[in-house]
C-alpha positions as a Markdown table, in Angstrom:
| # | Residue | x | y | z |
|---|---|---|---|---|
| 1 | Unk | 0.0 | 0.0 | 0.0 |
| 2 | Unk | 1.5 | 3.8 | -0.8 |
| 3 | Unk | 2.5 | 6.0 | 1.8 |
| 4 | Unk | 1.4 | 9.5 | 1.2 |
| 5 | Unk | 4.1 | 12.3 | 1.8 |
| 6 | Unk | 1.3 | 14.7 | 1.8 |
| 7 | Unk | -1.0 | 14.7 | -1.4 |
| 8 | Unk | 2.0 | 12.6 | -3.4 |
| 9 | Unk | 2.1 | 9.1 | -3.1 |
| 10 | Unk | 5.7 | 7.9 | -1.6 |
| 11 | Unk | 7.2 | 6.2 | -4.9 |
| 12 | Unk | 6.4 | 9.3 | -6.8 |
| 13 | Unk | 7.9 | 11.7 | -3.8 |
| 14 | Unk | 10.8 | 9.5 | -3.2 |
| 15 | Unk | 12.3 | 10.1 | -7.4 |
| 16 | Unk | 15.0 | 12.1 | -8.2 |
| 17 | Unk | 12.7 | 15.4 | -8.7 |
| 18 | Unk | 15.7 | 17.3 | -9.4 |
| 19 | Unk | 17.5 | 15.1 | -11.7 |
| 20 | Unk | 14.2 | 14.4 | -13.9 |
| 21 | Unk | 13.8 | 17.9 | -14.0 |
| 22 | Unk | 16.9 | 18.7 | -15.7 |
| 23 | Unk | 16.5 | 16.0 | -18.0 |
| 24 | Unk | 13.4 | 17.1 | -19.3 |
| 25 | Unk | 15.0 | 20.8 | -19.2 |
| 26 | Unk | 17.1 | 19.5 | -21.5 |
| 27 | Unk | 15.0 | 17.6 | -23.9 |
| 28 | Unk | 12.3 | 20.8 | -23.8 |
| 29 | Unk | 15.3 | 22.7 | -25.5 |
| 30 | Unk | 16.3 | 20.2 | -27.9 |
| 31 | Unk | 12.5 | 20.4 | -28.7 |
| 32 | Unk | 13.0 | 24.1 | -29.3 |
| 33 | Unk | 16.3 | 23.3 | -31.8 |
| 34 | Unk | 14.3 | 20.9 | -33.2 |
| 35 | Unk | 11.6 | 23.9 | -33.8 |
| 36 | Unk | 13.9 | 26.1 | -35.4 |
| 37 | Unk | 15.2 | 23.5 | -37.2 |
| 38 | Unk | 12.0 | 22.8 | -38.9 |
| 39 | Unk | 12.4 | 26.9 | -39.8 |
| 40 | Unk | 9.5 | 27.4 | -36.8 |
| 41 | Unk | 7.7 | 24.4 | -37.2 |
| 42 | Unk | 6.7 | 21.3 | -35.0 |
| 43 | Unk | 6.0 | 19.2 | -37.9 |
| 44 | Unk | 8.1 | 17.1 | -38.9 |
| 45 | Unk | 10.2 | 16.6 | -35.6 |
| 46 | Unk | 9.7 | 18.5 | -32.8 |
| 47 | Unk | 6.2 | 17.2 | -32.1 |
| 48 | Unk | 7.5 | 13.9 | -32.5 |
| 49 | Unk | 10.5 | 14.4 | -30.2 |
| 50 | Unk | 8.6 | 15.7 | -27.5 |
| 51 | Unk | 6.1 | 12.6 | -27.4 |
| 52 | Unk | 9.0 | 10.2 | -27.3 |
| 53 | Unk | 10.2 | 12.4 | -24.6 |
| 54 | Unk | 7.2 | 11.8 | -22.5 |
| 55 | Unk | 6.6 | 7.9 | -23.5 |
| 56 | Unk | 10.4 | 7.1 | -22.7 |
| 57 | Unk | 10.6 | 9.5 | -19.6 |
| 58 | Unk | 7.4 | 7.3 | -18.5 |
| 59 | Unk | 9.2 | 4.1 | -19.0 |
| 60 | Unk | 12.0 | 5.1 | -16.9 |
| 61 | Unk | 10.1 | 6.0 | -14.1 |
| 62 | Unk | 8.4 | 2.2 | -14.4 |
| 63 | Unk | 12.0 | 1.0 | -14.7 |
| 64 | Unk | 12.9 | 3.0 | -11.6 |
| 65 | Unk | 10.8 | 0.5 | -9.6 |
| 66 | Unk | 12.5 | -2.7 | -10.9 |
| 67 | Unk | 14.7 | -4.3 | -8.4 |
| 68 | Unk | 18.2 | -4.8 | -8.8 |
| 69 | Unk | 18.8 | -8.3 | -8.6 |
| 70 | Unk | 16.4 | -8.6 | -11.6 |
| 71 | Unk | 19.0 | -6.5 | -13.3 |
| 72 | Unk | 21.9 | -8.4 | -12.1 |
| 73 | Unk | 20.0 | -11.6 | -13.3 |
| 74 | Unk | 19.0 | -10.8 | -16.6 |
| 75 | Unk | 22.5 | -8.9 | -17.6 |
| 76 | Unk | 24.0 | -12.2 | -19.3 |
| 77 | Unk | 21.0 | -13.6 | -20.9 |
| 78 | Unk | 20.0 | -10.2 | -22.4 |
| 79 | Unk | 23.5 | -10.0 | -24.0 |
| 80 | Unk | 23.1 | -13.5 | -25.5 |
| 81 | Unk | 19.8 | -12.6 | -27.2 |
| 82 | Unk | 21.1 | -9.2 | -29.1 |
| 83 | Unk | 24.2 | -11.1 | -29.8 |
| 84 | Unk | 21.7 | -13.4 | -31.8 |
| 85 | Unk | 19.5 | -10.2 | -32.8 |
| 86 | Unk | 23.0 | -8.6 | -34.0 |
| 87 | Unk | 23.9 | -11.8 | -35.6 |
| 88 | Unk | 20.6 | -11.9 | -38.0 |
| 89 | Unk | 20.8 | -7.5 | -38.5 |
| 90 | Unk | 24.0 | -8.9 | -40.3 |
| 91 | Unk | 22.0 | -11.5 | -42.0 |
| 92 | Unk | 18.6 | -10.3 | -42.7 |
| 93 | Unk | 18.9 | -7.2 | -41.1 |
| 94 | Unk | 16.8 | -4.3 | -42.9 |
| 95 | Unk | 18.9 | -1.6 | -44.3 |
| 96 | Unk | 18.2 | 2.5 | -43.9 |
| 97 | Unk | 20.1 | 5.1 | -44.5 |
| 98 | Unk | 22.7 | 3.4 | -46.3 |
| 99 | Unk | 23.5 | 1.1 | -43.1 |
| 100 | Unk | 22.1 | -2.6 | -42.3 |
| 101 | Unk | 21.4 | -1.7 | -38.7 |
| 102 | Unk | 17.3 | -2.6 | -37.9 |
| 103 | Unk | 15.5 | -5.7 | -37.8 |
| 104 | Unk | 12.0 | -5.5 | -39.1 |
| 105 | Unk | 9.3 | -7.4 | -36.6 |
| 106 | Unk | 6.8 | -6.0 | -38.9 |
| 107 | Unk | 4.9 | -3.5 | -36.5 |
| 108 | Unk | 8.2 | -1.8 | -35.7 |
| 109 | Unk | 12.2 | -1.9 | -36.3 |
| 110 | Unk | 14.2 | -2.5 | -33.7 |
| 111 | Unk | 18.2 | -1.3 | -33.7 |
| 112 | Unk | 19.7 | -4.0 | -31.2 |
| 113 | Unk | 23.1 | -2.1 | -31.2 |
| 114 | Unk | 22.2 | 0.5 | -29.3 |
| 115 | Unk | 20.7 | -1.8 | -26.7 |
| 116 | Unk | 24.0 | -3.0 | -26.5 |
| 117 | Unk | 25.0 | 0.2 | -25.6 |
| 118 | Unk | 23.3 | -0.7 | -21.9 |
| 119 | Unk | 23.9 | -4.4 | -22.2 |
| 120 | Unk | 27.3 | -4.2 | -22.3 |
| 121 | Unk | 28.1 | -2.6 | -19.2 |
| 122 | Unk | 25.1 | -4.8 | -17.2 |
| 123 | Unk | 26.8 | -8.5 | -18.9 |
| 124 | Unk | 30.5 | -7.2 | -17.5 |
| 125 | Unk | 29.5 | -5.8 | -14.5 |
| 126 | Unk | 27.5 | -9.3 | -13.9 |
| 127 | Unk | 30.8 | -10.8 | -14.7 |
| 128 | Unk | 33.3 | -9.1 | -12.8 |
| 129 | Unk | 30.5 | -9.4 | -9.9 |
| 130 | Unk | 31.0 | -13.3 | -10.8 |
| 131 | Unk | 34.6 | -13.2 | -10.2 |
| 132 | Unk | 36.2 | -13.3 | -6.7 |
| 133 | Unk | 38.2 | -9.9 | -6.1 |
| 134 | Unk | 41.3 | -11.5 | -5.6 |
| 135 | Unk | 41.1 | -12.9 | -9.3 |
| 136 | Unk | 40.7 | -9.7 | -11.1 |
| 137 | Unk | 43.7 | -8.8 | -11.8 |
| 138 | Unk | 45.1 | -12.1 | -13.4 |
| 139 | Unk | 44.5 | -12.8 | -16.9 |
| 140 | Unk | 41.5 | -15.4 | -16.8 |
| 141 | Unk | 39.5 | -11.7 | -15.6 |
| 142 | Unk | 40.7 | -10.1 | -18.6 |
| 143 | Unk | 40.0 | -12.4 | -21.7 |
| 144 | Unk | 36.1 | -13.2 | -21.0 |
| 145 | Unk | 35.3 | -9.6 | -20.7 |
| 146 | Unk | 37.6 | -8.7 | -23.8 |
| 147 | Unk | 36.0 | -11.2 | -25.7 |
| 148 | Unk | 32.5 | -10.2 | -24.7 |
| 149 | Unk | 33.3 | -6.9 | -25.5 |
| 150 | Unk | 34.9 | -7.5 | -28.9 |
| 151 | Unk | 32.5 | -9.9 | -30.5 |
| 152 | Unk | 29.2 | -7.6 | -30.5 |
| 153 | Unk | 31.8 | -4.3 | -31.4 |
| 154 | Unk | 32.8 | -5.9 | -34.2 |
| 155 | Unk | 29.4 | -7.0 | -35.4 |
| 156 | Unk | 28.1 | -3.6 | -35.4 |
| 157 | Unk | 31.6 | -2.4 | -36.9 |
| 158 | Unk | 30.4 | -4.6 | -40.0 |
| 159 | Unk | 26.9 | -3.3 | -40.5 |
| 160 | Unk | 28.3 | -0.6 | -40.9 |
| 161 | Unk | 28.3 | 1.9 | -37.6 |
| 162 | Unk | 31.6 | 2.8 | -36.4 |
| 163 | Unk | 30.4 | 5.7 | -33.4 |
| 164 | Unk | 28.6 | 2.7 | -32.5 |
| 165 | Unk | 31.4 | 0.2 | -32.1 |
| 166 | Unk | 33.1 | 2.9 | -30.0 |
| 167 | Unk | 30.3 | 3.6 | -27.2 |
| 168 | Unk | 30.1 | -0.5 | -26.5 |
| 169 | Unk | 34.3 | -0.7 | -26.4 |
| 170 | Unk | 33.9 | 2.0 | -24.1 |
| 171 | Unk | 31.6 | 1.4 | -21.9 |
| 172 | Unk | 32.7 | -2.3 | -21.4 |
| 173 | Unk | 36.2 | -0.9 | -20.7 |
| 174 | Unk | 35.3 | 1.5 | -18.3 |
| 175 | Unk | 33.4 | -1.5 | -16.2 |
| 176 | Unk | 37.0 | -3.6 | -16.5 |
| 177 | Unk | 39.0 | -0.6 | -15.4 |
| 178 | Unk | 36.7 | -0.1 | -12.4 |
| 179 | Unk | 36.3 | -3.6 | -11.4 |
| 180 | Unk | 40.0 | -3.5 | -10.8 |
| 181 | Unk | 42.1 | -4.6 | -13.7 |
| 182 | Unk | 45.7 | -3.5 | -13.7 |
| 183 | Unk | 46.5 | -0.5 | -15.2 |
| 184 | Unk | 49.1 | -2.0 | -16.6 |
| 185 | Unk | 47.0 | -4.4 | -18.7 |
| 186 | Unk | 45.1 | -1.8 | -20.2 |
| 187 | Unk | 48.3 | -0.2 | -21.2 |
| 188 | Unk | 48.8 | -3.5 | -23.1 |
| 189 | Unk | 46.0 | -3.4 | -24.7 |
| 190 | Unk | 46.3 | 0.2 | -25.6 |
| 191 | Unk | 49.5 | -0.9 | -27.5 |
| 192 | Unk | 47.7 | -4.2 | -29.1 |
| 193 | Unk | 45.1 | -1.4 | -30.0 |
| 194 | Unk | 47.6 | 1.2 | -31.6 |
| 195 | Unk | 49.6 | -1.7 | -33.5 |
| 196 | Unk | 46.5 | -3.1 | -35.1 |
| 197 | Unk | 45.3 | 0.8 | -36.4 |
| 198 | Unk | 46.9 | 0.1 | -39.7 |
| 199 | Unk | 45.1 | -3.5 | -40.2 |
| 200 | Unk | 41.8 | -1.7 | -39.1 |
| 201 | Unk | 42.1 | 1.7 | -40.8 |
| 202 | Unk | 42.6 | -0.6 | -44.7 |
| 203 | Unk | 40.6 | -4.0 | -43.7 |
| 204 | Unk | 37.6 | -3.0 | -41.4 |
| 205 | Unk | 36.8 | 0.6 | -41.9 |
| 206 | Unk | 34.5 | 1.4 | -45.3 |
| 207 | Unk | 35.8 | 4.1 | -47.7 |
| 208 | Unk | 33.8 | 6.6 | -45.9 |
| 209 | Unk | 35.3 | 5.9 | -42.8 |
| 210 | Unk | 38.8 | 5.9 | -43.4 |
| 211 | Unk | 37.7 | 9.4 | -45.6 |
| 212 | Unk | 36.2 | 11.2 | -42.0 |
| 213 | Unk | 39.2 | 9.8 | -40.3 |
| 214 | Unk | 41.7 | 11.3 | -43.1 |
| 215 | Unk | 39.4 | 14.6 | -43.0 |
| 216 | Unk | 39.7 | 15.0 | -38.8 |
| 217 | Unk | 43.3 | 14.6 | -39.7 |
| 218 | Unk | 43.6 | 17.0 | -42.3 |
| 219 | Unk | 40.3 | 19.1 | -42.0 |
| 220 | Unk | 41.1 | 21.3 | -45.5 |
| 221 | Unk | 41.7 | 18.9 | -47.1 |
| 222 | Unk | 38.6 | 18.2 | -49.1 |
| 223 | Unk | 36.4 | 21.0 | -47.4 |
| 224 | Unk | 33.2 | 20.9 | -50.5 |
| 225 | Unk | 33.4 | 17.2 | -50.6 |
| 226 | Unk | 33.8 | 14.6 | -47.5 |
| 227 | Unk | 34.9 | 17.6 | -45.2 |
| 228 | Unk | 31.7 | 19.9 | -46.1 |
| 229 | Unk | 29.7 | 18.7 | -42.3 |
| 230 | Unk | 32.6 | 19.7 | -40.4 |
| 231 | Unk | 33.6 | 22.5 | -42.1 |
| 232 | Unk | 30.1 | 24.0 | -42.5 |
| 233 | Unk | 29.2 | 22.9 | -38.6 |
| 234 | Unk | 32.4 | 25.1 | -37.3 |
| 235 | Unk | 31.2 | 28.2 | -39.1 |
| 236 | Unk | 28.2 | 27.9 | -37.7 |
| 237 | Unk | 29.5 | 27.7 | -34.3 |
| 238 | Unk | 31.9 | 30.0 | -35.1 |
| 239 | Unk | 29.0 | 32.7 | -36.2 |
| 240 | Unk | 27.0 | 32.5 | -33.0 |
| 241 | Unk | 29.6 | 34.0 | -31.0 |
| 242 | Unk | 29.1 | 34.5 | -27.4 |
| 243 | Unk | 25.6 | 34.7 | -27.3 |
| 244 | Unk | 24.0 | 33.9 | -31.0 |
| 245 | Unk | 22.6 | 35.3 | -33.5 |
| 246 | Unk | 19.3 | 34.8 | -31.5 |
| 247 | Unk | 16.0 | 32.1 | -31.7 |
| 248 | Unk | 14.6 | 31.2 | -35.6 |
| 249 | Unk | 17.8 | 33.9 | -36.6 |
| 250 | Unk | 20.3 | 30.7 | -37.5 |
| 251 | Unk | 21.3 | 31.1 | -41.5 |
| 252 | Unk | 23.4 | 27.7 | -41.5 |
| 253 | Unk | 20.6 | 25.9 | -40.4 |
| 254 | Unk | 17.7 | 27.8 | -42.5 |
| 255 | Unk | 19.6 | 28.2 | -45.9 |
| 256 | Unk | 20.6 | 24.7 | -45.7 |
| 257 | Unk | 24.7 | 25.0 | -45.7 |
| 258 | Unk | 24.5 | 22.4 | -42.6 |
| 259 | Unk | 23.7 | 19.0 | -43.5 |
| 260 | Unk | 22.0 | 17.1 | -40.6 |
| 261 | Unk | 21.5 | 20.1 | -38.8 |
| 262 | Unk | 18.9 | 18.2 | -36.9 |
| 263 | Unk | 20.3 | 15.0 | -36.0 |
| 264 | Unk | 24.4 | 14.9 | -35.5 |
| 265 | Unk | 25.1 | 18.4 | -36.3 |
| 266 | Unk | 22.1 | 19.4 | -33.5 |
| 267 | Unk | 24.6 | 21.0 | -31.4 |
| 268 | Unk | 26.1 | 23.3 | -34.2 |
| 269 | Unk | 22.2 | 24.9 | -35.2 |
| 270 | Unk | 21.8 | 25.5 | -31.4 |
| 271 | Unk | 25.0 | 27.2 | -30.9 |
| 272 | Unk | 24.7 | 29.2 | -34.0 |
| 273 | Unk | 21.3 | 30.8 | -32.6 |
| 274 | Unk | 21.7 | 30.3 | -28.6 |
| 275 | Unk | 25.6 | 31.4 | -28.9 |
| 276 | Unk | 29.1 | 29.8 | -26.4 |
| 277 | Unk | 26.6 | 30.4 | -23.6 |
| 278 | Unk | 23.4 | 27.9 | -24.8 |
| 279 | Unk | 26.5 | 25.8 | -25.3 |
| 280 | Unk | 27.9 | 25.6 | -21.7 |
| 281 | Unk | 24.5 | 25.9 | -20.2 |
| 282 | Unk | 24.1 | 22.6 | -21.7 |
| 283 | Unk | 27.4 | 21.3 | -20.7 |
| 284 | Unk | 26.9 | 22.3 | -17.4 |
| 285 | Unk | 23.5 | 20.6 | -17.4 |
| 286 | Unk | 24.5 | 16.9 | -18.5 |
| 287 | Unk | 27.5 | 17.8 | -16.2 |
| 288 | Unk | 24.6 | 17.7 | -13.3 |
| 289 | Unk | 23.3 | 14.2 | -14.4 |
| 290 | Unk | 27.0 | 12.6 | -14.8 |
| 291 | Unk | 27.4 | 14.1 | -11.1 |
| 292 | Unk | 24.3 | 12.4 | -9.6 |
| 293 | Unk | 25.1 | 8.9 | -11.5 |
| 294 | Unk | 28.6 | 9.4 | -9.6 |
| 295 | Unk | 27.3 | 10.2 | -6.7 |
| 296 | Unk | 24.8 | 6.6 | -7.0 |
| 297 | Unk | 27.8 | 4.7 | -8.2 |
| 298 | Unk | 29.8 | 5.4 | -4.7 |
| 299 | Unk | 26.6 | 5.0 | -2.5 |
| 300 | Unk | 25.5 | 1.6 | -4.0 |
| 301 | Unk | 25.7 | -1.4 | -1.9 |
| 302 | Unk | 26.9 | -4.3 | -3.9 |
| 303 | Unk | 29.9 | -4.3 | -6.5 |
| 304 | Unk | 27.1 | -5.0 | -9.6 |
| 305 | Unk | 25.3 | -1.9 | -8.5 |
| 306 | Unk | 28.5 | -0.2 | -8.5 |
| 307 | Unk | 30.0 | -1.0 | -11.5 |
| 308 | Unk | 26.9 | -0.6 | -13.3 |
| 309 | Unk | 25.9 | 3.0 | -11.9 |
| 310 | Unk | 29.5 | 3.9 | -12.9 |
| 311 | Unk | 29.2 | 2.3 | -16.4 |
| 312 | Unk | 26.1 | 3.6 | -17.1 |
| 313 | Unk | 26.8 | 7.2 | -16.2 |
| 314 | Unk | 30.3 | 6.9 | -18.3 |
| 315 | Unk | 27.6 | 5.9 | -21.0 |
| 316 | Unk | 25.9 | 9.2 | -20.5 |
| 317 | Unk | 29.2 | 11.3 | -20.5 |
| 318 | Unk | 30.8 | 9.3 | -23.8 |
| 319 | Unk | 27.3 | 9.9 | -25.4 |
| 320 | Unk | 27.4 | 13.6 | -25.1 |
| 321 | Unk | 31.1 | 14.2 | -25.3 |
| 322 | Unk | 31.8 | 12.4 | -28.6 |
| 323 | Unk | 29.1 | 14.4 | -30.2 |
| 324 | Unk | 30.2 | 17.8 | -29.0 |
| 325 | Unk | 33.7 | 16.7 | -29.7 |
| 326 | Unk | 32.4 | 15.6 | -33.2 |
| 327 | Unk | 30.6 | 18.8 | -33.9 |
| 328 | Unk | 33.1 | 20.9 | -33.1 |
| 329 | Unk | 36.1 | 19.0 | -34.8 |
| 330 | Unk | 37.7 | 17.9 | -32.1 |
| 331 | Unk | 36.6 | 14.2 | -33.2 |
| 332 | Unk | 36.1 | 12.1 | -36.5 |
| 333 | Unk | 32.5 | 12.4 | -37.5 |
| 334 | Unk | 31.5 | 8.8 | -36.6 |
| 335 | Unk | 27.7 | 9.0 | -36.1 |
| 336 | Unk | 27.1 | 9.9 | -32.5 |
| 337 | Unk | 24.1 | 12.0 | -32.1 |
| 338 | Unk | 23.4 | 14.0 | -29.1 |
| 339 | Unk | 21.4 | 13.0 | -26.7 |
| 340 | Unk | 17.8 | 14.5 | -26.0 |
| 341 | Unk | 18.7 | 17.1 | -28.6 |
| 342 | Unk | 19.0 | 15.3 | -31.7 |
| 343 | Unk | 16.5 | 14.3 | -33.0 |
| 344 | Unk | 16.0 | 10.0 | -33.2 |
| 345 | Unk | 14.3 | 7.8 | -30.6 |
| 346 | Unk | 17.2 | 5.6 | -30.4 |
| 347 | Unk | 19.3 | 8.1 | -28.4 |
| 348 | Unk | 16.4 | 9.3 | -26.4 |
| 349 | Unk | 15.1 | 5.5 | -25.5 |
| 350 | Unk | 19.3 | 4.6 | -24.4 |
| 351 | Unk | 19.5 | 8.0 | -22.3 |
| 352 | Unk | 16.1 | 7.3 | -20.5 |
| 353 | Unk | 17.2 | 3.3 | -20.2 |
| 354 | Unk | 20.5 | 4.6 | -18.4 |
| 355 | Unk | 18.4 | 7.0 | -16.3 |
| 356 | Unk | 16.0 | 4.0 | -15.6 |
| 357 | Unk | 18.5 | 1.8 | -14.0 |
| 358 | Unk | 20.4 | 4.4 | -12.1 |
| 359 | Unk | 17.2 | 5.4 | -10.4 |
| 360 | Unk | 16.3 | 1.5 | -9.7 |
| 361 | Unk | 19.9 | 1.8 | -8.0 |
| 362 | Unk | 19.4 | 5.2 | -6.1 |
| 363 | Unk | 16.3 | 3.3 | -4.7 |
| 364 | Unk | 18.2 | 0.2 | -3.6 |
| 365 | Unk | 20.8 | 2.4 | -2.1 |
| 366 | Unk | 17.7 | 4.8 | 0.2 |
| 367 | Unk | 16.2 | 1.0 | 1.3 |
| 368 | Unk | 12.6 | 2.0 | -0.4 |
| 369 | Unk | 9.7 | 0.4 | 0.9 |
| 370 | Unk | 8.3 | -1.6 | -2.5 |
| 371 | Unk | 4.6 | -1.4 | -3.5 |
């Protein structure tokens, strides 16, 4: 039965008001982008952005109330299914957008790789959870995690989705590296890595790929051909100035000079209107939400909940640091789109899943009474 704290029943009075409300803070503005955008219209993305918001928000409120040992449970046998889903993407897999990414159940598509965005932090953390602490830092701790890391990374590397690839190595690292595995070891790898760039860069990567890379590297290079996105997002960061050129006044955006000025290159038709100051406001505000997923990473009670706050809320930061980094040239253009501001449901459904299970967490940590 509920408690009441006053007119509020006690599950709703016990979330994390604060948190939520910076998260729909921020996907109200990326509604407003999305708005300007559209050159001042809701149709054919912002109305559609804002009721994913509310449907995804929803679900992570629900997931919020989802104890953690059902997490901890399900973490490996969820892994093995979208290693099978990723395994027929690659075999029957529908293709959009020039990538063979979805599989087609008929009502719907669904894009397993970015559920293994989640997945592969829950399936390590479950193992390293597993392993006795006095095993991690031999090499039988290493191999299993590398291996469970490296086989869906290099499934979604072939479809093809290389920003992709990145978030899943990374996230799965960050889970070994906090679990306790020798710094050294990772320096190891590092070098395995580097060694093995030259293999990659000709045999893995597509054309395209290697192009972005070559561009990053040498951004004049080709600047009305594979360089035109980066060049065209810095100019329009570079024309908002301090504080914009001011709402619906954007002229990268409107005249069309900035390809995928609503998905990717989000962050560049914001700046260019809202200026370096709608840029750190939003810095500052995903800054807030890595905070509190820290701050539930040290307070949790077991070493799954630990290493999956922590995993989860290095998720969040990767997420929105590759794109800005992207955007603003400091990255290759590999296909990360910003979270709550682009516009997709993919990145809005992974955010909301991450925010989901680190509530469920924060809930464990408090001791909440379940209804």
């Amino acid at each position: 039965m509920a408690t009441r704290y006053g007119m509020v029943p006690r599950p709703f009075a016990q979330l994390p008001w604060r948190i939520i409300l910076f998260v729909l803070a921020i996907g109200g503005f990326g509604l407003v982008v999305l708005y300007s955008a559209a050159g001042g219209h809701v149709r054919p993305w912002a109305l559609a952005q804002g009721i994913r918001l509310l449907l995804f928000l929803a679900g992570a409120i629900m997931l919020s109330r989802v104890p953690e040992r059902w997490f901890s449970a399900s973490a490996l046998p969820i892994y093995a299914v979208l290693i099978v889903m990723l395994v027929l993407v690659e075999l029957i897999g529908a293709v959009r957008g020039g990538g063979q990414r979805w599989l087609d159940i008929g009502i719907t598509r669904i894009q397993p790789s970015e559920l293994m965005k989640l997945s592969i932090v829950l399936a390590t953390a479950k193992f390293y959870d597993m392993l006795p602490p006095n095993e991690t830092r031999r090499f039988g701790a290493i191999w299993p995690a590398a291996l469970m890391i490296g086989v869906p990374a290099l499934l979604v590397m072939k479809q093809p989705d290389l920003g992709t690839a990145l978030m899943i190595c990374a996230g799965g690292a960050t889970v070994m590296f906090l679990a306790g595995v020798p710094l050294r070891l990772f320096a190891g790898g590092a070098l395995t890595l580097a060694a093995a760039i030259p293999l990659a860069f000709n045999f893995l990567l597509h054309g395209y790929q290697r192009n972005r890379i070559a561009i990053f590297l040498d951004p004049e290079s080709d600047p009305l051909g594979t360089g035109y996105h980066i060049s065209q997002s810095k100019i329009a960061i570079g024309s908002g100035g301090i504080l914009g050129k001011g709402f619906l006044n954007g002229t990268q955006s409107h005249l069309d000079y900035l390809p995928e000025g609503h998905t990717d290159f989000a962050l560049a038709t914001m700046m260019e209107e809202w200026g370096l100051v709608g840029g750190l406001l939003l810095i500052a505000a995903f800054f807030v939400i890595v905070q509190w997923g820290i701050s539930v990473a040290m307070r949790a009670q077991t070493r799954f909940a630990k290493l999956t706050a922590a995993g989860l809320t290095a998720t969040i930061f990767y997420y929105f640091s590759i794109n800005m980094a992207m955007v603003m040239g400091l990255a290759p253009v590999v296909g990360v789109p910003l979270p709550l501001i682009s516009w997709g449901g993919s990145s809005v459904m992974t955010f909301m899943l991450c925010l989901g299970i680190l509530m469920a967490i924060e809930r464990q940590n408090r001791g909440v009474v379940r209804f």
